[in-house]
C-alpha positions in Angstrom: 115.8 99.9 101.2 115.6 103.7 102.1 118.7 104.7 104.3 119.9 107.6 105.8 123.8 108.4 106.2 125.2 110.3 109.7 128.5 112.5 109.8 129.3 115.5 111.0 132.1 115.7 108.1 130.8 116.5 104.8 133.3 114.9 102.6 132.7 111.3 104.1 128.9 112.1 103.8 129.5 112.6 100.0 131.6 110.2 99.8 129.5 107.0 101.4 126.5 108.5 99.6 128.4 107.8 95.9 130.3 104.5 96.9 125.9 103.3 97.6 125.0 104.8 95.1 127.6 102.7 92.9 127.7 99.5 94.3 124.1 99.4 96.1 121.7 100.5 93.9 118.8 98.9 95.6 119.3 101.7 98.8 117.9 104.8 98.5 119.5 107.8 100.8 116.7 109.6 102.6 118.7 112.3 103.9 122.3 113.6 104.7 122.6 114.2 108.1 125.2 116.3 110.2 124.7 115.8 113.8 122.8 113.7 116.0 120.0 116.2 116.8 119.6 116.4 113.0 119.3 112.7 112.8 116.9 112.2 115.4 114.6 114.7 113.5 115.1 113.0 110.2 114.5 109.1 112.0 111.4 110.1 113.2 109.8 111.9 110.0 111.3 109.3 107.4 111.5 105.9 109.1 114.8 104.2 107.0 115.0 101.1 106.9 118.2 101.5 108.0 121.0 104.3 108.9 125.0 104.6 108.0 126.0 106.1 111.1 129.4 107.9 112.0 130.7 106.8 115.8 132.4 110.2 116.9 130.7 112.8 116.6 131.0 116.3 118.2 128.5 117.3 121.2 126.8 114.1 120.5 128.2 110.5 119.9 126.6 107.6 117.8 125.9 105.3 121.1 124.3 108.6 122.8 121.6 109.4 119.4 120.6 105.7 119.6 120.0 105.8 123.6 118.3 108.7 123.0 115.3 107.2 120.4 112.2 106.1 121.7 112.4 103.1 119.1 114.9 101.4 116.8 113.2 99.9 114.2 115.5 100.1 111.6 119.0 98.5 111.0 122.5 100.1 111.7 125.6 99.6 109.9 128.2 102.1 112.1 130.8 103.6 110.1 134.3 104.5 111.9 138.0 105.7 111.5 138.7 104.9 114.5 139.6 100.6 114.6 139.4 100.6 118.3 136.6 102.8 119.1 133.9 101.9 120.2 134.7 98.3 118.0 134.5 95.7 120.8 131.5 96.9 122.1 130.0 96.7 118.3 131.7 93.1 118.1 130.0 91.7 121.4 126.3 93.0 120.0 127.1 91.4 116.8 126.9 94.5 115.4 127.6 95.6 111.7 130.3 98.4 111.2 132.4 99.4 108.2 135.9 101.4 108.4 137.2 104.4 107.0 138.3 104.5 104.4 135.5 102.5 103.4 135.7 99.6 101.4 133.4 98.9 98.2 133.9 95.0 99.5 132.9 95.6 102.8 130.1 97.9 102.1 128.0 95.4 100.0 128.3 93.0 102.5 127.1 94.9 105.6 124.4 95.8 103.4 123.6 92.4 102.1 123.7 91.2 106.0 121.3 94.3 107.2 118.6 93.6 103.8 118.7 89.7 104.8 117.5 91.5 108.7 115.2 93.6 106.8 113.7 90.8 105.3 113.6 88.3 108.3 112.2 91.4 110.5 109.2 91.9 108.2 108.2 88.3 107.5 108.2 88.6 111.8 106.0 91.1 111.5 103.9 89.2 109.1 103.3 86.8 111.5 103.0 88.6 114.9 100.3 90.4 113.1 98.5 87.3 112.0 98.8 86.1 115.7 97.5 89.5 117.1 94.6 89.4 115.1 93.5 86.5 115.9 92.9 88.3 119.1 91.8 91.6 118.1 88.1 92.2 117.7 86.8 92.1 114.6 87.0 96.2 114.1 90.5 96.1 115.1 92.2 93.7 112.5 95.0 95.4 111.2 96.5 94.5 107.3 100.0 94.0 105.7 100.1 95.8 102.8 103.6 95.5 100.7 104.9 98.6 99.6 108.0 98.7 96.9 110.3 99.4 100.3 108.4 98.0 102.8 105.7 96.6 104.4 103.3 98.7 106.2 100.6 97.5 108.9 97.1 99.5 108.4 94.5 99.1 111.0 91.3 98.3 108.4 89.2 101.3 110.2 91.9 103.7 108.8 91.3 102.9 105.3 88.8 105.3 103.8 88.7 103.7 100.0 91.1 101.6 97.5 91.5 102.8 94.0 92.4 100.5 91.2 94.9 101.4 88.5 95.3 98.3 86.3 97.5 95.8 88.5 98.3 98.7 91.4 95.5 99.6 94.0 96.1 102.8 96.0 95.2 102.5 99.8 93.6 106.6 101.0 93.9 106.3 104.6 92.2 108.7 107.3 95.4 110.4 108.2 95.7 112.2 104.3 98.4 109.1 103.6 98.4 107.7 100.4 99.7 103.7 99.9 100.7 102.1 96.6 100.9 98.3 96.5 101.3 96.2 93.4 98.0 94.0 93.7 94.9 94.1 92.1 91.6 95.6 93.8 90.2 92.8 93.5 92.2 90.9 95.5 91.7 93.2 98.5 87.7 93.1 97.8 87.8 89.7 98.7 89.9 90.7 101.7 88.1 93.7 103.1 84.7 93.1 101.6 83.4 91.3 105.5 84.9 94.1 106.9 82.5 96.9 105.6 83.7 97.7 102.1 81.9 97.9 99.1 83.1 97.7 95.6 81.1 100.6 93.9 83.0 101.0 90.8 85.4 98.5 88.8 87.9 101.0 90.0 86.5 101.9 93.3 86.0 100.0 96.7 85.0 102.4 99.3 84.8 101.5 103.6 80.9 102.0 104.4 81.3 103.7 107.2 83.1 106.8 105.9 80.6 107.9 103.4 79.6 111.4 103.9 76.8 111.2 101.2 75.3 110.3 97.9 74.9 113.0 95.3 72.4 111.8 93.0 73.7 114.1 90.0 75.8 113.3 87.4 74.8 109.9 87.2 75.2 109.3 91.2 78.4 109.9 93.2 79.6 109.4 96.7 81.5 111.8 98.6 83.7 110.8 101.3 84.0 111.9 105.1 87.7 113.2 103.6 86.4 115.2 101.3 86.7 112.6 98.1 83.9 111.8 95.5 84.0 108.2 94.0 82.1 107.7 91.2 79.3 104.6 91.1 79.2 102.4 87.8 75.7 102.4 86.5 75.7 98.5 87.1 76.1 98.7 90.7 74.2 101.8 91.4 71.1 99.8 92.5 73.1 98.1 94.6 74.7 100.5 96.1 71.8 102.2 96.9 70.2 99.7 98.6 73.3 99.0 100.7 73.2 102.6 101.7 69.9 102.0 103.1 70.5 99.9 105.9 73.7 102.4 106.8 
């Protein structure tokens, strides 16, 4: 899980960040923040998976960042000094919080409780995206592609090619991102293959419809609307070629 820990005070900042460290290994901190306005910034370019958040804070509680965000789609464990602050209102959401000092204890189970969330929220996801597109035309479909920390939904017509390196395939999508996933290619060939991609390569299978051109040099190569050149293995160059034909 990739986390990011909330406190204007630096030593409890340090502190939480060693006590996951030792007793959490599977959490990864993101980022240290100090305030709320630095948090917000931080939530919306990193996406954790979840966030150790301090209740008081100056200028800017913990209730007031979270009313603030457009979307909450990560867990919150809320981390306090203060036993009656803020507690019930925690308690009635059936909220996670943890108290200062904190305890190692405590810690791993609020963080046992929010990957279990984790967990049930993706296989959710899993499933509202099968239901969605079984409405979606057929351009549209969107895929679930497991990361190491996540899973990630990719709209197909954002993929520009998947590249093969023995049991990992990289995803390249439009927007410059790059995607790791610990499957073979060819599993997603069978996958994506109705969908406009072409395996050109034992290593490459491209999306038809962003190919920029074919460079007949160098044995024959295909550059990509993003500026990448795949290379086409000598046993499927015929059949490439007549594929890009009817393009």
């Amino acid at each position: 899980m990739n986390a990011i820990i909330i406190d204007d005070e630096q030593r409890n900042r340090e502190n939480l960040q060693q006590l996951i460290s030792e007793h959490c290994p599977d959490v990864t901190i993101l980022k240290l923040c100090t305030s709320a306005a630095e948090a917000r910034e931080s939530i919306s370019k990193r996406h954790p998976d979840l966030i150790f958040l301090d209740i008081e804070m100056p200028g800017e509680n913990a209730f007031s960042l979270l009313e603030s965000l457009e979307r909450i789609d990560f867990e919150v464990i809320f981390v306090t000094a203060f036993d009656q602050y803020g507690i019930k209102a925690i308690k009635f959401s059936a909220l996670d919080y943890i108290l200062k000092p904190i305890d190692p204890a405590d810690l791993r189970s609020a963080v046992s409780k929010a990957r279990k969330k984790i967990t049930q929220k993706q296989e959710n996801f899993r499933l509202q995206n099968l239901l969605e597109n079984t409405r979606r035309a057929h351009s549209d479909k969107m895929i679930a592609l497991s990361l190491s920390d996540k899973v990630e939904f990719v709209e197909v017509s954002s993929i520009v090619r998947c590249q093969s390196d023995s049991n990992y395939t990289t995803f390249y999508l439009k927007s410059g991102e790059k995607l790791l996933v610990s499957k073979t290619l060819k599993d997603f060939e069978d996958l994506l293959t109705s969908y406009g991609f072409l395996r050109v390569h034992q290593s490459h299978l491209i999306n038809l419809k962003e190919i920029k051109s074919f460079i007949k040099s160098d044995g024959g190569y295909i550059r990509m609307k993003d500026g990448s050149s795949v290379s086409v293995s000598r046993q499927r160059r015929e059949m490439v070629l007549e594929t890009l034909k009817y393009l």
